[in-house]
N, C-alpha and C positions, 0 to 999 in steps of 0.2 A: 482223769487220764487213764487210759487203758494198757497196759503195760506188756508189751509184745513177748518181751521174755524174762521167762521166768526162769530162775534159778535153782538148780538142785544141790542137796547134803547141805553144805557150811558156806555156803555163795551169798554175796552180796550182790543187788544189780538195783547201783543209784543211777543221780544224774549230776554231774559237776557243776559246780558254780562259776559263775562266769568271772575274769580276769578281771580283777579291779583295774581300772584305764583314769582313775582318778588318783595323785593321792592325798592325804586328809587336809593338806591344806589347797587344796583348788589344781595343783598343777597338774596337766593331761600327761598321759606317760604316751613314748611312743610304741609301737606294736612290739620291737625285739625286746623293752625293757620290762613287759609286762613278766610277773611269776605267775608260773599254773599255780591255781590254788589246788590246796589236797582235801578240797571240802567237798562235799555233796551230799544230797537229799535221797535217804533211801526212799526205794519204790518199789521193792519186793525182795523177799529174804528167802531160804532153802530153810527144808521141813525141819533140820537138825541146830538152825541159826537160836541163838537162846538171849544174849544181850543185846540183840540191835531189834529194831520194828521198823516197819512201815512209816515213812514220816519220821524218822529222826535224821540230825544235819551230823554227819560224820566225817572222822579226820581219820584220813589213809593213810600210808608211808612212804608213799612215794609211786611214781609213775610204773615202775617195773614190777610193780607188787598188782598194779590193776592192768585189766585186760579191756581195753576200747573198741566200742563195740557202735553201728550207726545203724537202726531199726527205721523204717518208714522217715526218714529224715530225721528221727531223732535220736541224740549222740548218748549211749547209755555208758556207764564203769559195771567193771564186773568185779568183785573182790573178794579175795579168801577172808571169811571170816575174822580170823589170826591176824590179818594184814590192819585189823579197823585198831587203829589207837585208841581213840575217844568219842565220844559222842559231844559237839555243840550244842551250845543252847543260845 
């Protein structure tokens, strides 16, 4: 995947994971009961970014911390470095 945009300094620019619509035991949710998840798969980091890479699945803090952004049909996060909690595994 070719990644339209790229980030400068301390920027993160993933792509979020989609709304779980199941939950773990079988039952469908309907579309207002879904949570945004605060996950997503980085896809390109800024020159000065130091703990996060390419291809790691990270946890943000919330919606007003990332900046949503929709390139060529596809829906990117933009995130201050500082704003990344954790990295998944």
């Amino acid at each position: 995947m070719s990644v339209k945009v790229q980030p400068l300094a301390e920027y993160v620019v993933a792509v979020p994971e989609e709304a779980q619509t199941k939950t773990a035991s079988g039952l469908y949710l309907p579309g207002g009961a879904t949570e945004k998840p605060k996950v997503a798969k980085v896809v390109a980091v800024g020159k000065e970014v130091v703990d996060v890479k390419v291809g790691d699945r990270i946890l943000y803090k919330n919606d007003y911390e990332a900046t949503n952004v929709k390139v060529d049909g596809e829906t990117y996060i933009i995130v201050y470095v500082k704003n990344v909690i954790a990295t998944v595994n």
